[in-house]
PDB file of N, CA, C and O in Angstrom, chain B, residues numbered from 101:
ATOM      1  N   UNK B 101      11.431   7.447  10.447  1.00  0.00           N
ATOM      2  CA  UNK B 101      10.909   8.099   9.269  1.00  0.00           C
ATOM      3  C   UNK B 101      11.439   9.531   9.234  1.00  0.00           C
ATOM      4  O   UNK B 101      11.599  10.233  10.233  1.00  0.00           O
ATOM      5  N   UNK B 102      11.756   9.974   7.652  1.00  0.00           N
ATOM      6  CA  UNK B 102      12.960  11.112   7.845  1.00  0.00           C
ATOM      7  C   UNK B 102      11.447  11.724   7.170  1.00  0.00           C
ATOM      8  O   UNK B 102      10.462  10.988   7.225  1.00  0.00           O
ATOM      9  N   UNK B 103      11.375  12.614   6.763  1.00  0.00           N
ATOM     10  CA  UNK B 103      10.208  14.142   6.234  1.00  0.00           C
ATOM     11  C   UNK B 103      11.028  15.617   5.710  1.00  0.00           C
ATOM     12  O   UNK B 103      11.330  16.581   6.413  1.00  0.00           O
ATOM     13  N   UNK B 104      11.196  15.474   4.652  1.00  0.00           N
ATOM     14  CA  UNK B 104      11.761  17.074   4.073  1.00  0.00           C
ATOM     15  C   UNK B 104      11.054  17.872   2.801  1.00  0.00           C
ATOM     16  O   UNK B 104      10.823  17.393   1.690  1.00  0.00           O
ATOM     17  N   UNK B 105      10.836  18.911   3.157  1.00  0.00           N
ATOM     18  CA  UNK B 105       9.649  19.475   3.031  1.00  0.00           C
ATOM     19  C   UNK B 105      10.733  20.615   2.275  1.00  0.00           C
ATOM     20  O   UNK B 105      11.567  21.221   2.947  1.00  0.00           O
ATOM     21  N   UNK B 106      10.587  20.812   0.752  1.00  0.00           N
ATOM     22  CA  UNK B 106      11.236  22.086   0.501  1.00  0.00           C
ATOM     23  C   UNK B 106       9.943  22.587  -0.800  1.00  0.00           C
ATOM     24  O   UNK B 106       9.220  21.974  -1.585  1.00  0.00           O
ATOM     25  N   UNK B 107      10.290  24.630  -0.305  1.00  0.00           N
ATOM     26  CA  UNK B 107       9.203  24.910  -0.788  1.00  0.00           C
ATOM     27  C   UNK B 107      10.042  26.381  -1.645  1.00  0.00           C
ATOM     28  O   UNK B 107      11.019  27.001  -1.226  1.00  0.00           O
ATOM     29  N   UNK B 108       9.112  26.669  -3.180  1.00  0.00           N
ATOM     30  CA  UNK B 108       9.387  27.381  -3.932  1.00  0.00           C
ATOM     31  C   UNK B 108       8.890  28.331  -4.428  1.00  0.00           C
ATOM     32  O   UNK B 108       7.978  27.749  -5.016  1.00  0.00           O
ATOM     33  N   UNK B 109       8.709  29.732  -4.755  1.00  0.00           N
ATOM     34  CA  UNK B 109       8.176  30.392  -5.327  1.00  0.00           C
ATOM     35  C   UNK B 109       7.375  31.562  -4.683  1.00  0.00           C
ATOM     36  O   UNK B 109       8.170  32.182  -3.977  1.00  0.00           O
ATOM     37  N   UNK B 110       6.257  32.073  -4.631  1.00  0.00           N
ATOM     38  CA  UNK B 110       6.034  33.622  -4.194  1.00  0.00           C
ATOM     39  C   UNK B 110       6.477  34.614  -4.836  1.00  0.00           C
ATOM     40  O   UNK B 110       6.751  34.319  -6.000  1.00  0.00           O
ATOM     41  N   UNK B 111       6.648  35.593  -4.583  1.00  0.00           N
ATOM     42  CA  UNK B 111       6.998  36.982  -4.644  1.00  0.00           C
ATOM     43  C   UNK B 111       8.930  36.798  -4.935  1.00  0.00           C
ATOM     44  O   UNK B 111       9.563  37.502  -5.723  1.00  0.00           O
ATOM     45  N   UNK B 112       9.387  35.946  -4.271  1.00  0.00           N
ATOM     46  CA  UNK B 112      10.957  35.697  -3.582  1.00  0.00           C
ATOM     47  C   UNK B 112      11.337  34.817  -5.234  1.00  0.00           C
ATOM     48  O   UNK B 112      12.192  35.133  -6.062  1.00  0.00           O
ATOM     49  N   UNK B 113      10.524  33.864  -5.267  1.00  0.00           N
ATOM     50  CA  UNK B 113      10.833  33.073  -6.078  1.00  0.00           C
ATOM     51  C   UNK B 113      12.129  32.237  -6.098  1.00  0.00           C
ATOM     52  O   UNK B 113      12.208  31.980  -4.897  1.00  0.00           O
ATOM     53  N   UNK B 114      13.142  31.674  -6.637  1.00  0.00           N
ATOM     54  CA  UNK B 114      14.164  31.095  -6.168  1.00  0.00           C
ATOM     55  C   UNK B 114      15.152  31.175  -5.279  1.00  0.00           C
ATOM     56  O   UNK B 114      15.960  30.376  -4.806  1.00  0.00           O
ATOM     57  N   UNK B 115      14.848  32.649  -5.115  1.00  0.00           N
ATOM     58  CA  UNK B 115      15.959  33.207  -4.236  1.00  0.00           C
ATOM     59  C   UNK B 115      15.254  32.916  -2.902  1.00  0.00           C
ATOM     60  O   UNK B 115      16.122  32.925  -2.029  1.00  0.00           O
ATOM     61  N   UNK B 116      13.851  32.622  -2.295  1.00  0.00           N
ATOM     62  CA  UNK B 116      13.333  32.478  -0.816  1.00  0.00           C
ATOM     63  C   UNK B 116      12.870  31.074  -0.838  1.00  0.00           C
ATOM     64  O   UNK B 116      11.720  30.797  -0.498  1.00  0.00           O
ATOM     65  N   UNK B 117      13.876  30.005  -1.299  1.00  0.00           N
ATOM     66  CA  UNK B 117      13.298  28.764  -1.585  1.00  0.00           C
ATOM     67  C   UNK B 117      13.965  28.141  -0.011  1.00  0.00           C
ATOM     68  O   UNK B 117      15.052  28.483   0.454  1.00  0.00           O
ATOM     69  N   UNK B 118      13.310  27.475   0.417  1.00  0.00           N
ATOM     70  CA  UNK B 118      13.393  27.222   1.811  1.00  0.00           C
ATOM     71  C   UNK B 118      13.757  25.400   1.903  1.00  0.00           C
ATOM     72  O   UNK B 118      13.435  24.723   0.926  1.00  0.00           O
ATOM     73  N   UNK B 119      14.370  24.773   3.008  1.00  0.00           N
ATOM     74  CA  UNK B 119      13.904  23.109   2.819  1.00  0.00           C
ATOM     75  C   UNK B 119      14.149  23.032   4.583  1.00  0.00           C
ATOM     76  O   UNK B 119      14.953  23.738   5.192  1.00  0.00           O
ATOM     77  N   UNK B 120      13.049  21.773   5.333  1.00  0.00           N
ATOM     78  CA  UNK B 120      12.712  21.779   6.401  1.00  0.00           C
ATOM     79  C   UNK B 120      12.544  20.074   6.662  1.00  0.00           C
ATOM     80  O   UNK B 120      11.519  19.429   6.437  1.00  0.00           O
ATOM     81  N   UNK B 121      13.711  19.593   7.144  1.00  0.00           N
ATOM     82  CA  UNK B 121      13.567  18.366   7.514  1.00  0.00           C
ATOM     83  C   UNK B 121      12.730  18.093   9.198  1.00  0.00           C
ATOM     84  O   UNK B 121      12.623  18.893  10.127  1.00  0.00           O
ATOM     85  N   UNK B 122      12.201  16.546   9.083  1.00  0.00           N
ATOM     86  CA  UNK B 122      12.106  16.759  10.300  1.00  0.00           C
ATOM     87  C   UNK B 122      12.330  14.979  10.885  1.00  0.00           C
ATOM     88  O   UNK B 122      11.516  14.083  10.664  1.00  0.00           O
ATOM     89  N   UNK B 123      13.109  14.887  11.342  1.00  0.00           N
ATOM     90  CA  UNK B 123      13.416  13.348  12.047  1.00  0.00           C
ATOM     91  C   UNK B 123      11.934  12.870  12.962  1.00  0.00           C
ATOM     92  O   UNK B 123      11.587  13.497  13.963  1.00  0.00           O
ATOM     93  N   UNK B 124      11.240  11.795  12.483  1.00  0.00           N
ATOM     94  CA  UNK B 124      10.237  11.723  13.362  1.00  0.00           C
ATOM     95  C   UNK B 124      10.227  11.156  15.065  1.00  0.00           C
ATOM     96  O   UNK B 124       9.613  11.296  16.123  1.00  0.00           O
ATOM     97  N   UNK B 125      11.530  10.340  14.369  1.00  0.00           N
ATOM     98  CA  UNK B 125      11.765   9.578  15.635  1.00  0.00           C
ATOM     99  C   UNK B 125      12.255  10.344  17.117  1.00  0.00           C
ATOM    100  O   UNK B 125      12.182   9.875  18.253  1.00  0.00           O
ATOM    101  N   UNK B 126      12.859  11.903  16.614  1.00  0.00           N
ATOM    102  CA  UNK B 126      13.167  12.939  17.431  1.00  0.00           C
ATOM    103  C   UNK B 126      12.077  13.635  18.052  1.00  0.00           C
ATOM    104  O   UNK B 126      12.184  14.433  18.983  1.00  0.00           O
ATOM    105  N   UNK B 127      11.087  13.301  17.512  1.00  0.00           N
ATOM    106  CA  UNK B 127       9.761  14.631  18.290  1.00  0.00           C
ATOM    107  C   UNK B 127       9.461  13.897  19.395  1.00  0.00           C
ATOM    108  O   UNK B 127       9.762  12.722  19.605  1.00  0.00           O
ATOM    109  N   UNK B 128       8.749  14.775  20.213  1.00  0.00           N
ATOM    110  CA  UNK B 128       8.168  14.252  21.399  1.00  0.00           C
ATOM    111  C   UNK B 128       6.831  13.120  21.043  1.00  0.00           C
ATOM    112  O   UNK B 128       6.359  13.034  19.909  1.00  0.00           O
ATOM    113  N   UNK B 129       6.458  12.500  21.925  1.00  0.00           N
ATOM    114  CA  UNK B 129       5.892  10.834  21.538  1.00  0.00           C
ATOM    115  C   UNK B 129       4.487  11.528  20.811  1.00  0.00           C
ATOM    116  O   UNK B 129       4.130  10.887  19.822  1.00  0.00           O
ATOM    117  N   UNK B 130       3.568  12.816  21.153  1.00  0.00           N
ATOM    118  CA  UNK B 130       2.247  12.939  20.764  1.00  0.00           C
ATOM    119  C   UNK B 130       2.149  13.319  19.122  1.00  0.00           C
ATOM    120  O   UNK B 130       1.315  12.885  18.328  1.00  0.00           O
ATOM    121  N   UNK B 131       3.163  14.185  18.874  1.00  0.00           N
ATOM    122  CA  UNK B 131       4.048  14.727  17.683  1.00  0.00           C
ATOM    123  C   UNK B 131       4.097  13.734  16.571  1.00  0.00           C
ATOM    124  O   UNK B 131       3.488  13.670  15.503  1.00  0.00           O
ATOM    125  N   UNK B 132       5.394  12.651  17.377  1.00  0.00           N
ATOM    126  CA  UNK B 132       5.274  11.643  16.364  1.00  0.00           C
ATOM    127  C   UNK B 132       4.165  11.179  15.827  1.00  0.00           C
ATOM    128  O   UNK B 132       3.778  11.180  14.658  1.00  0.00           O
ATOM    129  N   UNK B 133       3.573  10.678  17.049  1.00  0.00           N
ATOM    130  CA  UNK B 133       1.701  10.127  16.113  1.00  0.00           C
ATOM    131  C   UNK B 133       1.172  10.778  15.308  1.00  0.00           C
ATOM    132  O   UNK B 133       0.516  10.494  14.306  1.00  0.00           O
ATOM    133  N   UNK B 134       1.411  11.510  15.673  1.00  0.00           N
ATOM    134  CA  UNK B 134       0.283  13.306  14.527  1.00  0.00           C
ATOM    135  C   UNK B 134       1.051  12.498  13.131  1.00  0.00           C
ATOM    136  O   UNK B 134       0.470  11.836  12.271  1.00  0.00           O
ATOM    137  N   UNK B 135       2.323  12.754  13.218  1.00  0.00           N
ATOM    138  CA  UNK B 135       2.995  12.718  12.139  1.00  0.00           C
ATOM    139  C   UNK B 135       2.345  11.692  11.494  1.00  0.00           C
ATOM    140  O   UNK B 135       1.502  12.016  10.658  1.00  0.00           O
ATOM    141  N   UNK B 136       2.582  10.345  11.731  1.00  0.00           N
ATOM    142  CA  UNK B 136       2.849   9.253  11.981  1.00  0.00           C
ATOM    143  C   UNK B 136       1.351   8.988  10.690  1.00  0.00           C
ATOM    144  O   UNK B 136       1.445   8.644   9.512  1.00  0.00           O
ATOM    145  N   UNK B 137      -0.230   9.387  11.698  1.00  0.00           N
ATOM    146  CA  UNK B 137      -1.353   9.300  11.178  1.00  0.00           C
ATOM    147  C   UNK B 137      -1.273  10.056  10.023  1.00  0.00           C
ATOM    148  O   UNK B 137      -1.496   9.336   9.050  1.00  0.00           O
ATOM    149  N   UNK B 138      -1.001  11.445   9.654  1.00  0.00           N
ATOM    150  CA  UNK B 138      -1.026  12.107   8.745  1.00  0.00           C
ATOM    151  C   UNK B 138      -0.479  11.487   7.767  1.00  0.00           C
ATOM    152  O   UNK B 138      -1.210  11.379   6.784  1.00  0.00           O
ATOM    153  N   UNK B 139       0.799  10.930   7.661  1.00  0.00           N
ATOM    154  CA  UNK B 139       1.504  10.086   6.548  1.00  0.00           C
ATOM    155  C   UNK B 139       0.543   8.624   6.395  1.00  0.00           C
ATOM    156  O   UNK B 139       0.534   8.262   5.218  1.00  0.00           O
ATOM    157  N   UNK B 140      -0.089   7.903   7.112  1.00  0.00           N
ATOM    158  CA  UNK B 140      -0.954   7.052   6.961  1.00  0.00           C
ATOM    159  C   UNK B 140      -1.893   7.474   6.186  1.00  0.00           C
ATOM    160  O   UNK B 140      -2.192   6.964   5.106  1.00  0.00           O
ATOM    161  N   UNK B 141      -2.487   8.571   6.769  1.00  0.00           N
ATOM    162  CA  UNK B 141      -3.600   8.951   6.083  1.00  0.00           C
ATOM    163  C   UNK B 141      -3.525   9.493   4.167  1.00  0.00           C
ATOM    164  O   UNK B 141      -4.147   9.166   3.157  1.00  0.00           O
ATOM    165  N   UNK B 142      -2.782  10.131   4.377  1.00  0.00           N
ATOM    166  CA  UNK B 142      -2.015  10.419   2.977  1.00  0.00           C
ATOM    167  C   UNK B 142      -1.817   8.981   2.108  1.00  0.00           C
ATOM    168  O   UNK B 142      -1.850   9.032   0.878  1.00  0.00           O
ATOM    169  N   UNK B 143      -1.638   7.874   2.712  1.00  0.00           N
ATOM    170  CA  UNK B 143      -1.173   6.881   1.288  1.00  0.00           C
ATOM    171  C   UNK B 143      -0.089   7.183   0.900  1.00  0.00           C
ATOM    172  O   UNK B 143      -0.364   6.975  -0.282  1.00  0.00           O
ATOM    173  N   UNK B 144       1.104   7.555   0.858  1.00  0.00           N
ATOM    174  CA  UNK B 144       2.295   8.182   0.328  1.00  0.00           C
ATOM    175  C   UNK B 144       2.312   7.399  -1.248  1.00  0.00           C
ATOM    176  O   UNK B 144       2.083   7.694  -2.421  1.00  0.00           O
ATOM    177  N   UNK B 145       2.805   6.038  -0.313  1.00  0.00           N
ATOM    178  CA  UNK B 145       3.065   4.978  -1.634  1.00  0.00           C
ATOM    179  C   UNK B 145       2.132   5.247  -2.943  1.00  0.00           C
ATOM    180  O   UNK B 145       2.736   5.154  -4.012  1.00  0.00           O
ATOM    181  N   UNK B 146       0.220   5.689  -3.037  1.00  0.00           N
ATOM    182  CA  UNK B 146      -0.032   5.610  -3.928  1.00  0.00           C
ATOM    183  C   UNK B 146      -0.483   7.224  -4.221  1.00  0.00           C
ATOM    184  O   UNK B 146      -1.637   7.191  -4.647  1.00  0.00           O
ATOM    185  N   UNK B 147      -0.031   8.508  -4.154  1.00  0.00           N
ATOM    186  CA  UNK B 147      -0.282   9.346  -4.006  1.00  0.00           C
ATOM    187  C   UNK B 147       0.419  10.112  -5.665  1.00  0.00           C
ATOM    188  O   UNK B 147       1.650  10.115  -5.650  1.00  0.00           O
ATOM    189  N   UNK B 148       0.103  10.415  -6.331  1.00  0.00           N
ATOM    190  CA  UNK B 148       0.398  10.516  -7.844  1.00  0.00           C
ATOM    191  C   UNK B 148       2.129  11.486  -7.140  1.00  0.00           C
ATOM    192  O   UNK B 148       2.546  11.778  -6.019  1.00  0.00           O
ATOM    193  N   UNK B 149       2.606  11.658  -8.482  1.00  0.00           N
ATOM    194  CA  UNK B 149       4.113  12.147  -8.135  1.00  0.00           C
ATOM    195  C   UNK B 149       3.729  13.851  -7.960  1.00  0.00           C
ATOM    196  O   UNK B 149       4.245  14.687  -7.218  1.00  0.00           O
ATOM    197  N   UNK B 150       2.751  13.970  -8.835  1.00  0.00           N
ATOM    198  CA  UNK B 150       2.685  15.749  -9.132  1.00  0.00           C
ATOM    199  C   UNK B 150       0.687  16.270  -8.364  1.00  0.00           C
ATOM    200  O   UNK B 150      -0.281  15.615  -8.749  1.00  0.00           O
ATOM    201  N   UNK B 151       0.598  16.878  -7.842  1.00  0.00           N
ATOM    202  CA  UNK B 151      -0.386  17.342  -7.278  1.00  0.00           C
ATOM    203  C   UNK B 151      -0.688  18.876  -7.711  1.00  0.00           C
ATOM    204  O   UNK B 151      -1.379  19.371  -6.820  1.00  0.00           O
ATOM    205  N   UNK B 152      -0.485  19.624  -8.532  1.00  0.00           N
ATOM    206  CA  UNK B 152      -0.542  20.635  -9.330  1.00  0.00           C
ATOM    207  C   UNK B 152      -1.453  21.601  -9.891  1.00  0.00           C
ATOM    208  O   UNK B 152      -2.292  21.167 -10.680  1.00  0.00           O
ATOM    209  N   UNK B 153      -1.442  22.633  -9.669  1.00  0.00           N
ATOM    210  CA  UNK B 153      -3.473  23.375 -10.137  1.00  0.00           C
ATOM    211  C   UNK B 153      -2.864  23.173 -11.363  1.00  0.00           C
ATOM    212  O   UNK B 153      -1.727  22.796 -11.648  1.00  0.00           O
ATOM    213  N   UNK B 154      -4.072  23.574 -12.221  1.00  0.00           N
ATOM    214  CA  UNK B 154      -3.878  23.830 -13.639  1.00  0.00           C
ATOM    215  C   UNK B 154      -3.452  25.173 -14.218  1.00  0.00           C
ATOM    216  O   UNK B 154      -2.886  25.353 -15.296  1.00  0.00           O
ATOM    217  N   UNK B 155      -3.815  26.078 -13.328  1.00  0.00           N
ATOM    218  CA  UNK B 155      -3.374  27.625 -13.800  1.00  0.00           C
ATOM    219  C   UNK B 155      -2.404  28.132 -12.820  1.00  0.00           C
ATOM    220  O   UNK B 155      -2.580  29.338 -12.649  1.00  0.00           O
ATOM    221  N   UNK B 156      -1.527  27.695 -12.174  1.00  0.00           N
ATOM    222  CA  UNK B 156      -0.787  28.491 -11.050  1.00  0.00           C
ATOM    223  C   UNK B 156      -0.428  30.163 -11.325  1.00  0.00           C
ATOM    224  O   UNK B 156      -0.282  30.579 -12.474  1.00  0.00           O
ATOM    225  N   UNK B 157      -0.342  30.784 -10.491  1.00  0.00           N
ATOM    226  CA  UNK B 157       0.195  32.221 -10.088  1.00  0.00           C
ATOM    227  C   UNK B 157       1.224  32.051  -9.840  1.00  0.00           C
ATOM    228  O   UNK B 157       1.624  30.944  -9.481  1.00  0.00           O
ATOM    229  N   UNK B 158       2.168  33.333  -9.977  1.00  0.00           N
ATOM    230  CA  UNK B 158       3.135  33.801  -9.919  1.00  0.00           C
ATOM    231  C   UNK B 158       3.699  33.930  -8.451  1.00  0.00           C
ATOM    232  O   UNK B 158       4.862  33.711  -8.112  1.00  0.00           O
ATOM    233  N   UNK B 159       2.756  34.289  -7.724  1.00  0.00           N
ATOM    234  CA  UNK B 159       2.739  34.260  -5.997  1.00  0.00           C
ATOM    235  C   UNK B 159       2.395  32.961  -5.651  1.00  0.00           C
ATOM    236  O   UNK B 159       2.216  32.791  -4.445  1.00  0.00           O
ATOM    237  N   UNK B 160       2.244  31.937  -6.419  1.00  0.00           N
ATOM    238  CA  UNK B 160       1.924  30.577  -5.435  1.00  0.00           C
ATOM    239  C   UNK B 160       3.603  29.561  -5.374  1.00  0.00           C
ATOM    240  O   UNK B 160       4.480  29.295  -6.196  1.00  0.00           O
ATOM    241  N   UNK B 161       3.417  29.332  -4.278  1.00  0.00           N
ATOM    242  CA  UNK B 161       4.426  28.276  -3.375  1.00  0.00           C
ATOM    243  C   UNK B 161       4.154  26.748  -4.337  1.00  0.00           C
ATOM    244  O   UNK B 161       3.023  26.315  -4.559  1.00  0.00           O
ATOM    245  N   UNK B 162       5.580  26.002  -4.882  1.00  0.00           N
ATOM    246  CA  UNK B 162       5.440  24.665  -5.012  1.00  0.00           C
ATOM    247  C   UNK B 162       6.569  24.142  -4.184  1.00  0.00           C
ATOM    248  O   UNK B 162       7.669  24.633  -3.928  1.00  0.00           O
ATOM    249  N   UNK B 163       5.657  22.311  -3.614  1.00  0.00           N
ATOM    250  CA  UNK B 163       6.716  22.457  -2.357  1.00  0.00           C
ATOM    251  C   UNK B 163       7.005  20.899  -3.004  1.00  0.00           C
ATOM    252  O   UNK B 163       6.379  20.439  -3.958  1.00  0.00           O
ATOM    253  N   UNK B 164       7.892  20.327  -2.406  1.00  0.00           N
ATOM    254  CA  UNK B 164       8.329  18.846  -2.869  1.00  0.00           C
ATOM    255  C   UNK B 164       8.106  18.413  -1.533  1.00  0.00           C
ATOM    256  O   UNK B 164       8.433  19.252  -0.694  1.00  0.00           O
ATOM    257  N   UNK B 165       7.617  17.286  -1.066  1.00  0.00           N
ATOM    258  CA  UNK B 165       7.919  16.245   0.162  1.00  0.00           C
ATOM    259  C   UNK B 165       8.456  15.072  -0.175  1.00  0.00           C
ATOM    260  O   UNK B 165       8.315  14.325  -1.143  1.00  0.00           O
ATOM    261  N   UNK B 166       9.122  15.044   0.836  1.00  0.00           N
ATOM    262  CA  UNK B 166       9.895  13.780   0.895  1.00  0.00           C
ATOM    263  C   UNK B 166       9.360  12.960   2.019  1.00  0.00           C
ATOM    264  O   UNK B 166       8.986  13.414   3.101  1.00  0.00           O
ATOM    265  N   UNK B 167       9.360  11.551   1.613  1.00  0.00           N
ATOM    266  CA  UNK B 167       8.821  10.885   2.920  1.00  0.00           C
ATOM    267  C   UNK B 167       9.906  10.035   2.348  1.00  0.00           C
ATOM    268  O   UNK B 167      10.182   9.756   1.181  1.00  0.00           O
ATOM    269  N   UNK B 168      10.401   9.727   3.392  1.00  0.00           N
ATOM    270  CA  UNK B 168      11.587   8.299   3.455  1.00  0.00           C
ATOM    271  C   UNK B 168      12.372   8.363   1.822  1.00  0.00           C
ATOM    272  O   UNK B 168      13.476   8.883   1.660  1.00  0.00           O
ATOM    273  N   UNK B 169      11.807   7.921   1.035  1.00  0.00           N
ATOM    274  CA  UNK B 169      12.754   7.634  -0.597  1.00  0.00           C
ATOM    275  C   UNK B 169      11.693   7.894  -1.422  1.00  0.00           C
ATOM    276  O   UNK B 169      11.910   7.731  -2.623  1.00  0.00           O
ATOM    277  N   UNK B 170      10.071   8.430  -0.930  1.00  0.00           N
ATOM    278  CA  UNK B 170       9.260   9.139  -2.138  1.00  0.00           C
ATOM    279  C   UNK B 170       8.616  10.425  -1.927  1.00  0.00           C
ATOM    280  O   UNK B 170       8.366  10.955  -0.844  1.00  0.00           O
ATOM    281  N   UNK B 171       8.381  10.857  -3.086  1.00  0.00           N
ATOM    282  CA  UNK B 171       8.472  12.282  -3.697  1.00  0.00           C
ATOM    283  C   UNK B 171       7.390  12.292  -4.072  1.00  0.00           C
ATOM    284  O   UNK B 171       6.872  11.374  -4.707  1.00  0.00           O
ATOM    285  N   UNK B 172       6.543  13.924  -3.562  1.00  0.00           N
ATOM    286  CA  UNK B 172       5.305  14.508  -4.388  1.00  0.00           C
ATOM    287  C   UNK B 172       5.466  15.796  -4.464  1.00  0.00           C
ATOM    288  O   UNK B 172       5.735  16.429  -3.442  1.00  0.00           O
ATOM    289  N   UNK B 173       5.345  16.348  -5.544  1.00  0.00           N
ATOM    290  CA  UNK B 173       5.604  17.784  -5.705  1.00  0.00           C
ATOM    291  C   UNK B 173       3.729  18.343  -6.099  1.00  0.00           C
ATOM    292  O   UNK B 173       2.891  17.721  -6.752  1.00  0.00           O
ATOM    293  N   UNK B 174       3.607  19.560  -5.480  1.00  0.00           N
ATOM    294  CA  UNK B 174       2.796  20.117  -5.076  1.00  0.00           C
ATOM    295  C   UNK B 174       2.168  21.644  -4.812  1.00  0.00           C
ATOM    296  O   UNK B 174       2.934  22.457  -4.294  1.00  0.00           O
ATOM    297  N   UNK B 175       0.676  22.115  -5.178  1.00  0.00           N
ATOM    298  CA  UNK B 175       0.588  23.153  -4.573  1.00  0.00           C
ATOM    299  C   UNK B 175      -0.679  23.072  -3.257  1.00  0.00           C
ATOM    300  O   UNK B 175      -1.692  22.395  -3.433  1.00  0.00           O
ATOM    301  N   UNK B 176      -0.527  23.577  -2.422  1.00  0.00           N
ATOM    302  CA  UNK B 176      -1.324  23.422  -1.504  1.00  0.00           C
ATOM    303  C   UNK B 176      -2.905  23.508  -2.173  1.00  0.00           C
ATOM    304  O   UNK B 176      -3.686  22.558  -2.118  1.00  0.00           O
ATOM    305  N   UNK B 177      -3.122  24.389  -2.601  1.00  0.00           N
ATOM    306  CA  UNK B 177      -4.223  24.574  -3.092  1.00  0.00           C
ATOM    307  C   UNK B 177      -5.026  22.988  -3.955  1.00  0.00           C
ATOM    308  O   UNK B 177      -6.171  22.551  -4.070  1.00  0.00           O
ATOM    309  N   UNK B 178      -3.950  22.655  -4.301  1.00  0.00           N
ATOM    310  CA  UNK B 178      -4.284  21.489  -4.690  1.00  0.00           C
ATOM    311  C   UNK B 178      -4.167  20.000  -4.188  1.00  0.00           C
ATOM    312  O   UNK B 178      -4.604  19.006  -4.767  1.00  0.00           O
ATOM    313  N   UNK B 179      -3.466  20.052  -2.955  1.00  0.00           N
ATOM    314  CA  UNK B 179      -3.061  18.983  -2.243  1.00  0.00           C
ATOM    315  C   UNK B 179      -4.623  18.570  -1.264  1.00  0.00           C
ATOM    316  O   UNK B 179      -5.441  19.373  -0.815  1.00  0.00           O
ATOM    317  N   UNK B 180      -4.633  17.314  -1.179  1.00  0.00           N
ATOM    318  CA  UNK B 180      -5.668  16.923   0.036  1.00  0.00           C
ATOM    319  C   UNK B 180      -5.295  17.286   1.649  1.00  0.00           C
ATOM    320  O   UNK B 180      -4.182  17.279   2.174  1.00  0.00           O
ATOM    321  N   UNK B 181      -6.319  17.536   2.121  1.00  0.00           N
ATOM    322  CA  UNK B 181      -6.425  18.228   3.987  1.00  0.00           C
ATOM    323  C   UNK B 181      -4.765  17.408   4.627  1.00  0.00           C
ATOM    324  O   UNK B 181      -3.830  18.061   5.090  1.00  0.00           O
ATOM    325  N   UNK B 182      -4.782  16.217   4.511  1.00  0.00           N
ATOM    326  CA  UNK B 182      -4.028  15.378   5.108  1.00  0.00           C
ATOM    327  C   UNK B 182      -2.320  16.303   4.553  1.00  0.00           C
ATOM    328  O   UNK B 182      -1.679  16.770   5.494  1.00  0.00           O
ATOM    329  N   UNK B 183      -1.950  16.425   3.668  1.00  0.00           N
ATOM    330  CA  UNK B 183      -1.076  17.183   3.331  1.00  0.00           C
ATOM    331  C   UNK B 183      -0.675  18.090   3.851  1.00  0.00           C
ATOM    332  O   UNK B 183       0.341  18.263   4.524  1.00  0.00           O
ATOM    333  N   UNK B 184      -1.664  18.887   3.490  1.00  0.00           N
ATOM    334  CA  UNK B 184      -2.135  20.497   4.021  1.00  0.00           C
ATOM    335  C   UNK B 184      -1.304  20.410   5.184  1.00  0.00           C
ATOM    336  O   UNK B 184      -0.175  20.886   5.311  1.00  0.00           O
ATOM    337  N   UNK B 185      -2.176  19.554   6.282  1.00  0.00           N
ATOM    338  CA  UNK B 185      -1.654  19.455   7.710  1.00  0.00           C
ATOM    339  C   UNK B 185       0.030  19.023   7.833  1.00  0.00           C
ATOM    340  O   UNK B 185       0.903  19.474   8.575  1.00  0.00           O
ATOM    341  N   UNK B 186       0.067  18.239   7.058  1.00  0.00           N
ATOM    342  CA  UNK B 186       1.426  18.118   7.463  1.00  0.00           C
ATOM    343  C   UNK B 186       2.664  19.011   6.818  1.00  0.00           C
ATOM    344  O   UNK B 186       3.844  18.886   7.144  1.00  0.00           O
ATOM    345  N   UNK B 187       2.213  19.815   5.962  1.00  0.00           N
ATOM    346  CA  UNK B 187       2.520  20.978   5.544  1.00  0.00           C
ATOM    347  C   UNK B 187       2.837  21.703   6.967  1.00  0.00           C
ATOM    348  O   UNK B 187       3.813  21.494   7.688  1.00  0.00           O
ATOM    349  N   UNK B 188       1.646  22.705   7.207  1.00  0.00           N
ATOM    350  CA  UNK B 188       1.891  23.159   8.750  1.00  0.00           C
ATOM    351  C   UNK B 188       2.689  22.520   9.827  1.00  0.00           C
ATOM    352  O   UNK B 188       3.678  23.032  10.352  1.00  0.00           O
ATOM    353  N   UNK B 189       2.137  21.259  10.140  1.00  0.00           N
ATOM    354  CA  UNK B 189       2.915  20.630  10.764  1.00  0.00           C
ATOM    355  C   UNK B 189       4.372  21.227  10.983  1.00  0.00           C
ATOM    356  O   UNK B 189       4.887  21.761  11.965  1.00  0.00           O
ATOM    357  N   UNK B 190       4.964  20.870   9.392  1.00  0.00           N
ATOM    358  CA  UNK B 190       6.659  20.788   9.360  1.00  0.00           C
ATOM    359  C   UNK B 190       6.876  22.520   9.140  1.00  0.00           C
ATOM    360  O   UNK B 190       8.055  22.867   9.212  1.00  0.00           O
ATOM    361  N   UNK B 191       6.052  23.427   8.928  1.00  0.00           N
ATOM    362  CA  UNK B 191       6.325  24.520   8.930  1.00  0.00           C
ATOM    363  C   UNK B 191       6.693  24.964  10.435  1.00  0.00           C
ATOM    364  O   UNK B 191       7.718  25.339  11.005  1.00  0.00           O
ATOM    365  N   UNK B 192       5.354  24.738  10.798  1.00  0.00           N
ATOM    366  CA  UNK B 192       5.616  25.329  12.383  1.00  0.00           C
ATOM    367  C   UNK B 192       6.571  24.270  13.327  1.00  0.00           C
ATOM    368  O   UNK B 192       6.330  24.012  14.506  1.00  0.00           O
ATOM    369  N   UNK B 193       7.619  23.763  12.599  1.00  0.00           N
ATOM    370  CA  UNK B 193       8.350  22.799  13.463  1.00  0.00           C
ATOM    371  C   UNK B 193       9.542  23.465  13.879  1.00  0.00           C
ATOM    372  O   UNK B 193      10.346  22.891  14.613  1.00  0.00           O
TER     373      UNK B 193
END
């Protein structure tokens, strides 16, 4: 399972747009599971395409994930815990 995580906007705006893959099969074995549950837990397959506040700021981050061949674009603020985490997750990777 491949994971790419690219994120947009802040202060930087296009110009500090970042993208953060992460091979699961490469992490160490406890890692993977984390991963592994978090994407379980999430539902990918039925998880709407857009996760979106209704009023965003100018300083807020939208990030796209990729899990294998599907796509949810997103703001944290609006994403469920399970996200969230794997947000961090691939940040601090």
């Amino acid at each position: 399972m491949r994971l790419t995580l690219h994120s947009v906007g802040g202060f930087t705006g296009p110009a500090g747009a970042q993208t953060r893959s992460v091979d699961v099969e490469r992490l160490p074995a406890a890692d993977a599971a984390r991963v592994r549950a978090l994407v379980q837990a999430l539902d990918v397959a039925h998880l709407p395409a857009t996760l979106l506040k209704p009023r965003p700021q100018s300083w807020d981050f939208t990030y796209t994930l990729t899990v294998d061949d599907r796509q949810v674009r997103f703001h944290l603020d609006a994403a469920p815990a399970a996200l969230r985490d794997l947000v961090e997750f691939i940040e601090n990777t």
